[in-house]
C-alpha positions in Angstrom: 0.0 0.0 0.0 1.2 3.6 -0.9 0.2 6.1 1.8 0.9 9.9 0.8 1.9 12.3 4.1 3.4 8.5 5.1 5.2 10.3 7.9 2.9 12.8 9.3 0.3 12.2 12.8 -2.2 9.8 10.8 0.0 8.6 8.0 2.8 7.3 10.0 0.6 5.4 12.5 -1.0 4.1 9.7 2.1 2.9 8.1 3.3 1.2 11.6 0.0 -0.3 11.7 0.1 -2.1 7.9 3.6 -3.0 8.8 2.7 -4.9 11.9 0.1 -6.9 9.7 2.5 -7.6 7.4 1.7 -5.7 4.8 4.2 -3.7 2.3 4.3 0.1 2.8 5.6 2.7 0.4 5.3 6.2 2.1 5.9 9.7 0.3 6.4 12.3 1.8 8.1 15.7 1.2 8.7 16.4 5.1 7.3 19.8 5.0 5.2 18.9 8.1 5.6 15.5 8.2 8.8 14.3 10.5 11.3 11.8 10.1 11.5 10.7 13.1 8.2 9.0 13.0 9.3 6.5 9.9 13.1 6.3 11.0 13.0 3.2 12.8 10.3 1.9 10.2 12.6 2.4 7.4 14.9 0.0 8.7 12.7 -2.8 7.6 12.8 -3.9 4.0 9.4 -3.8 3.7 8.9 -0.1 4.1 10.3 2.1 1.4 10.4 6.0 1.2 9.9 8.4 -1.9 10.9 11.7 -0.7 8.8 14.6 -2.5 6.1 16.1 -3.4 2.9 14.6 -4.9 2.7 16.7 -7.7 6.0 15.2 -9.0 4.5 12.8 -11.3 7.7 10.7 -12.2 8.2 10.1 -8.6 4.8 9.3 -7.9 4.6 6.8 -10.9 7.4 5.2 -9.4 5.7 4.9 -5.9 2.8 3.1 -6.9 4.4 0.4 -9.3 3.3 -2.7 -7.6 0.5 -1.3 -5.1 -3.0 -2.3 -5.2 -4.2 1.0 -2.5 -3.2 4.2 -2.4 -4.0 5.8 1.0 -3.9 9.2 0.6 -3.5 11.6 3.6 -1.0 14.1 2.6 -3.0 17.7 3.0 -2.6 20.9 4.4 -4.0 20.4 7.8 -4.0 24.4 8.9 -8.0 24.9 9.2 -7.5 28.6 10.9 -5.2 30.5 9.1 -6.7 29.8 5.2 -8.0 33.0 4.8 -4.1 34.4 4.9 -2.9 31.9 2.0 -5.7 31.2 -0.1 -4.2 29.1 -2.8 -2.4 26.4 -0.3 -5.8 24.5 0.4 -6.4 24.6 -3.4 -3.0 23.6 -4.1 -1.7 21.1 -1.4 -5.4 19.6 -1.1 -7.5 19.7 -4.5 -4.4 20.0 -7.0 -2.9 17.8 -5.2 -5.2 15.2 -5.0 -6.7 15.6 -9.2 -2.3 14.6 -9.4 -2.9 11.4 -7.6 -5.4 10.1 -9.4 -4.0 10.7 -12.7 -0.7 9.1 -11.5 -3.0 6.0 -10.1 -4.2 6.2 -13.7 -0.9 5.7 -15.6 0.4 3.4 -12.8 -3.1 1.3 -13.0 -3.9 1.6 -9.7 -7.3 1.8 -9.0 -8.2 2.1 -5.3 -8.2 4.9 -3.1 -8.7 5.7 0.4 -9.2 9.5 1.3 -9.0 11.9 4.4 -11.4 14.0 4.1 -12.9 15.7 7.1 -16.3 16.7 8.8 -15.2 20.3 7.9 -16.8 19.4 4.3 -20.6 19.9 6.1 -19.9 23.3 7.3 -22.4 24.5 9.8 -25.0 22.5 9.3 -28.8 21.8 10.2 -29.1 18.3 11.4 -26.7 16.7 14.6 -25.4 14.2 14.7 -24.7 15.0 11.1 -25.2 12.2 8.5 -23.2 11.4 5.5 -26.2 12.3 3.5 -27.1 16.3 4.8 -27.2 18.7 2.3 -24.1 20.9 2.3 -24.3 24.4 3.6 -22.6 27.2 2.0 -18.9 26.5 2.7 -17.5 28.3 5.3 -13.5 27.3 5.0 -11.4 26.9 2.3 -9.9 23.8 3.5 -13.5 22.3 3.8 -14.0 23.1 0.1 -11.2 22.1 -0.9 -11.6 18.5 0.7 -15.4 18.6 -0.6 -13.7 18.8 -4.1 -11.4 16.4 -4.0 -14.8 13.8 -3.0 -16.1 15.1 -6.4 -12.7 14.0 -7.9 -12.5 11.1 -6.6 -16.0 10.4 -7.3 -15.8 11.5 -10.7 -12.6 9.1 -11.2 -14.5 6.2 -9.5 -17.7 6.3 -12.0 -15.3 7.4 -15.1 -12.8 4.8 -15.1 -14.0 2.2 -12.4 -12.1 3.1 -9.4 -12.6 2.3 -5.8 -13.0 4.7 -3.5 -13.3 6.0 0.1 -13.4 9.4 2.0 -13.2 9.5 5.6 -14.7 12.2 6.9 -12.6 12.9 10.3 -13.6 14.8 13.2 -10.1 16.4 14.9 -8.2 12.9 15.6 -5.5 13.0 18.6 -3.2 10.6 20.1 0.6 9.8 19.8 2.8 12.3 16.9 -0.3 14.7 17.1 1.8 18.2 16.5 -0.9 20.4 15.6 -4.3 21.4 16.7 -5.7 22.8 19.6 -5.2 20.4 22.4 -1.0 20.9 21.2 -1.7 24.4 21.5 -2.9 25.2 24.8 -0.6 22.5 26.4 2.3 24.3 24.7 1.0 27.9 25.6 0.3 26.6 28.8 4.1 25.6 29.3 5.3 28.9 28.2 2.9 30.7 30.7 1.0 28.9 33.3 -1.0 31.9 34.8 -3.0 32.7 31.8 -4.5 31.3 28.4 -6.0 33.0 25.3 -8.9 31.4 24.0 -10.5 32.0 20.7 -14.6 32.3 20.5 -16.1 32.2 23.7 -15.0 28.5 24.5 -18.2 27.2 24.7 -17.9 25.6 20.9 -18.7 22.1 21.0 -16.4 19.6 19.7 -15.8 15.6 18.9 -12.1 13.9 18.9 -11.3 10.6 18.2 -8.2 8.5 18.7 -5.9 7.9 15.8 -5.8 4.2 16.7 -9.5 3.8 16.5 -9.5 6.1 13.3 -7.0 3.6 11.7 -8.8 0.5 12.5 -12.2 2.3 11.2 -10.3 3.4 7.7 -8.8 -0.4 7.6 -12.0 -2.5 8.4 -13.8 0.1 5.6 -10.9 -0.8 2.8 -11.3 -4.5 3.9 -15.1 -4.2 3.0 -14.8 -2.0 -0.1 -11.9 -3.9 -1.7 -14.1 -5.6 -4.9 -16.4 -2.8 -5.4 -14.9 -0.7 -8.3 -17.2 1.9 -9.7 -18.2 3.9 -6.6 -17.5 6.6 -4.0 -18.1 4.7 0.0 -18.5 7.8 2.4 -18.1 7.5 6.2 -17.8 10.1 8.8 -15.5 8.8 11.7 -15.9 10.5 15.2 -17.4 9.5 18.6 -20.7 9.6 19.8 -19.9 12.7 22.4 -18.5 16.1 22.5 -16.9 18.1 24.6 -16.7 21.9 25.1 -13.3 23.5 24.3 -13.4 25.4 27.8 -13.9 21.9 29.4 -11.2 20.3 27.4 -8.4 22.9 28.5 -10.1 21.5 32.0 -8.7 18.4 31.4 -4.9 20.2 30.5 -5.1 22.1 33.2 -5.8 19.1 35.4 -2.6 17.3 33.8 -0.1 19.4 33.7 -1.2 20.8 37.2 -1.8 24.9 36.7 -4.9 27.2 37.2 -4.6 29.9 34.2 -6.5 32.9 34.0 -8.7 32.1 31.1 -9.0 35.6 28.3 -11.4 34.3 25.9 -11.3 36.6 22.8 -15.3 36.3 22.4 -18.3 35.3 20.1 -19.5 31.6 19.1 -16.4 31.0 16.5 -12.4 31.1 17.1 -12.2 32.3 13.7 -14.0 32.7 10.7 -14.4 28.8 9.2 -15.0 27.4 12.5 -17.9 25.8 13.6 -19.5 26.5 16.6 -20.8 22.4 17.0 -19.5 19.6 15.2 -20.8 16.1 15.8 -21.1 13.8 13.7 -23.4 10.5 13.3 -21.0 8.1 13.0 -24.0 4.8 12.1 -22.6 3.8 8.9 -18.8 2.7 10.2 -20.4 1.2 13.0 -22.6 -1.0 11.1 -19.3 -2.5 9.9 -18.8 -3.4 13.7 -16.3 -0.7 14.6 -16.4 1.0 17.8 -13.9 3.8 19.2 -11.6 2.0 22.6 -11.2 5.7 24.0 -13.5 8.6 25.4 -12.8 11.9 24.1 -10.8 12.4 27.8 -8.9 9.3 27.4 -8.2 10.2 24.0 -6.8 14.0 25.0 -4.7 12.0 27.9 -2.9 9.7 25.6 -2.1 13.2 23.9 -0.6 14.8 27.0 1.4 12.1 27.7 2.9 12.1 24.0 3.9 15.3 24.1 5.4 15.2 27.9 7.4 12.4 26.1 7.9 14.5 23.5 9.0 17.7 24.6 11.2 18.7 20.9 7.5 17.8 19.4 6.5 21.4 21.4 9.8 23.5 21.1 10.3 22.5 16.9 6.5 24.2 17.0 7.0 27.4 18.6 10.1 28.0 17.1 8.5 28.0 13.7 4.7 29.7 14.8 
């Protein structure tokens, strides 16, 4: 299996995950976010290879894929808030990006494709939980359109030329090698200054998390069931049946790391403009396939802190580049 962003949070998990089952893993990856030190040891192994570069190289995607039968793809530009300041990046690094995929699985004949897409796609919708099948809102980030278009590319690809394909549509996943997002950003804010915490919104938005372990084994038992069924587009939104409330979750930091910051919350029902005040998603389809998540939302933001008191480089390499 080929998995793009093979060494970022949910790629390299992934790949240790395939590797423990046996199962060959090519990973590319051009280490703009994704980090080394999360395929290093897995690279030792014969049966892990690396293509170092971007996926818009064609050549060295081609190359990549000769001999796989799936193409997992989670390489993307993960940066939800600040879109608005570089338009073109979701566009590039996430729809461009993924139209180049497909045409390389074309010429390579690959012909199954598993994709991370996100719950951002719904944008602030009507119904919760929300359903694979609710009508779309107007879009309120560029990162969710973009993911919403490459679903139409994919889709497009799997009724034009008899591909296979998934989307995933993620809530925020944490757990071990998660280096950005908001539960990274107030523990790292919070070791910087333990008296007081900026907030964005009014910290009453409602969120769901889910483990990366659980996400994995939800994308794997999907492929497993999707593998001889060329021609269409499977959709599955992958979350938890709860939510939690930002100003609770930094609660739960607090309580970890031991410190009782003055909270300044910066004020109205979204941190910034794309974000959605609730997100919850009915997660029905995946478990009809018998999956359930292993970890709460708390357990989940736990595992987390320990990581990154494990971790510390994981916090300074951030703040020396935010």
């Amino acid at each position: 299996m080929c998995i793009t962003g093979g060494a970022g949070f949910i790629g390299s998990n992934l790949a240790d995950r395939l590797h423990a089952d046996g199962v060959e893993v090519v990973i590319v990856d051009d280490f703009r976010t994704g980090r080394r030190e999360f395929v290093e040891e897995l690279l030792s192994d014969p049966g892990v290879s690396l293509h170092e570069g971007d996926v818009l190289d064609r050549r060295l995607l081609e190359r990549a894929l000769d001999g796989c039968d799936w193409v997992l793809h989670m390489q993307a530009n993960a940066d939800v808030r600040h879109g608005l300041e570089h338009p073109r990046r979701d566009l590039e690094q996430n729809t461009v990006a993924t139209a180049a995929v497909l045409e390389a699985m074309r010429a390579a004949r690959v012909s199954k494709i598993a994709f991370a897409s996100s719950g951002s796609v719904y944008g602030e919708p009507e119904v919760f939980p929300t359903p694979e099948d609710a009508p779309f809102p107007i879009q309120t980030s560029l990162y969710g359109a973009s993911k919403l278009a490459c679903e139409g590319l994919i889709g497009a690809y799997a009724h034009g030329f008899g591909f296979t394909g998934l989307a995933f549509r993620f809530v925020s996943v944490l757990g071990e090698r998660y280096t950005h997002g908001h539960v990274h950003d107030f523990y790292r804010a919070l070791k910087r200054d333990p008296t007081r915490l900026r907030v964005l919104g009014d910290g009453r938005q409602e969120k769901s998390y889910l483990y990366v372990g659980d996400c994995i084994e939800a994308m794997l038992l999907a492929a497993a069931q999707h593998a001889n069924r060329p021609g269409e587009l499977a959709v599955y939104n992958l979350g938890t049946d709860e939510t939690i409330i930002v100003d609770d979750s930094i609660r739960v930091i607090c309580e970890h790391l031991g410190v009782h910051p003055e909270l300044e919350h910066s004020g109205g029902r979204r941190g910034w403009a794309g974000d959605s005040p609730l997100i919850y998603l009915d997660c029905t389809r995946i478990r009809a396939l018998g999956w359930a998540p292993t970890l709460s939302i708390r357990e989940a933001i736990l595992r987390t802190l320990r990581w990154l008191d494990a971790n510390p480089s994981a916090v300074e390499e951030e703040a020396a580049v935010s």
